[in-house]
C-alpha positions as CSV (number, residue, x, y, z in Angstrom):
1,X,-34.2,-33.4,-22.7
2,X,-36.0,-34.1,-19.4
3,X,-37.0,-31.6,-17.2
4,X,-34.4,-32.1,-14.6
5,X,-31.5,-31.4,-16.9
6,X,-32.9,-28.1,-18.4
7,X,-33.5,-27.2,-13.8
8,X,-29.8,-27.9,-13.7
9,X,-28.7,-25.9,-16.6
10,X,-30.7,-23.2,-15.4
11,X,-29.8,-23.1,-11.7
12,X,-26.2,-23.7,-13.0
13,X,-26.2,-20.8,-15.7
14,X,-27.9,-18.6,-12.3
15,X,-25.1,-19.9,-9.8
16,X,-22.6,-18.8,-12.4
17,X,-23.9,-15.7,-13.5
18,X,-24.3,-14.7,-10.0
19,X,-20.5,-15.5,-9.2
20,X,-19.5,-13.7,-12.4
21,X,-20.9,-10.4,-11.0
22,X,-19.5,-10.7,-7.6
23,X,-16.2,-11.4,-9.0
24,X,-16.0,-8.5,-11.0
25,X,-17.4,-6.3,-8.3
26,X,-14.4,-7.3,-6.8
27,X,-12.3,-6.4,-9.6
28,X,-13.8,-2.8,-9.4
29,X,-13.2,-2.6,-5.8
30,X,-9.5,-3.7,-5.9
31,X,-9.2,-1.4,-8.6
32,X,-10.2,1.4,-6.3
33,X,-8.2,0.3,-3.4
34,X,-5.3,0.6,-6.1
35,X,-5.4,3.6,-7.0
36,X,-5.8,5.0,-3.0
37,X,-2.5,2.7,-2.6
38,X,-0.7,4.6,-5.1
39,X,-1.5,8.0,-4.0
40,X,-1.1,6.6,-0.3
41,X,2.9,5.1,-1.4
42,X,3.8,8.7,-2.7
43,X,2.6,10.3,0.1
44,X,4.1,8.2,2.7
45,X,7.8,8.1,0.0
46,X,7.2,12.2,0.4
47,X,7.5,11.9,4.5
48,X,10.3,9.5,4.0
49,X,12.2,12.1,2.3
50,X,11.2,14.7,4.5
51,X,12.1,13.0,7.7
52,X,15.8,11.1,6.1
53,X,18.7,11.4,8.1
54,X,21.4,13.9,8.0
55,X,23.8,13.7,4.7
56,X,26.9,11.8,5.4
57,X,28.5,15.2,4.2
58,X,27.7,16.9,7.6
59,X,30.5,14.5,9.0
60,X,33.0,17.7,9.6
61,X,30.1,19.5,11.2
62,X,29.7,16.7,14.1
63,X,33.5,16.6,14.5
64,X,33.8,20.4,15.0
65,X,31.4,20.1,17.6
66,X,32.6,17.3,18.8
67,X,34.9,19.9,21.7
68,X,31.4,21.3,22.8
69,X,29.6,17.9,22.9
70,X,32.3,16.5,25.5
71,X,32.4,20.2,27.8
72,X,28.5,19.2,28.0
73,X,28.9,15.8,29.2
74,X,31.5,17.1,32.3
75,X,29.2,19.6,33.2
């Protein structure tokens, strides 16, 4: 085999080796971003809960007040 095939084999063998451990840095990284996203989805589904609106139940509540609410728009 000449000598210029077994330079191309090499550099080709370095090129790909090279691009093989930046692709599975990547992996690892994604990984990591992954798991933050989890943890960062409950959190924020927490708030969510925390911060709903009023039950549909409360209905009767607003319609009791319902007398006050229009005295405070004449005033």
């Amino acid at each position: 085999m000449p000598a210029a095939a077994w330079f191309t084999l090499i550099v080709s063998a370095v090129i790909i080796a090279i691009t093989a451990v930046g692709l599975l840095r990547v992996i690892f990284h994604l990984r990591a971003i992954r798991s933050t996203l989890v943890s960062t989805t409950g959190g924020v589904q927490a708030v969510a809960q925390l911060t709903s609106t009023v039950p549909e139940r409360l209905t009767s509540v607003n319609a009791s007040l319902k007398p006050v609410r229009d005295f405070c728009e004449t005033v």
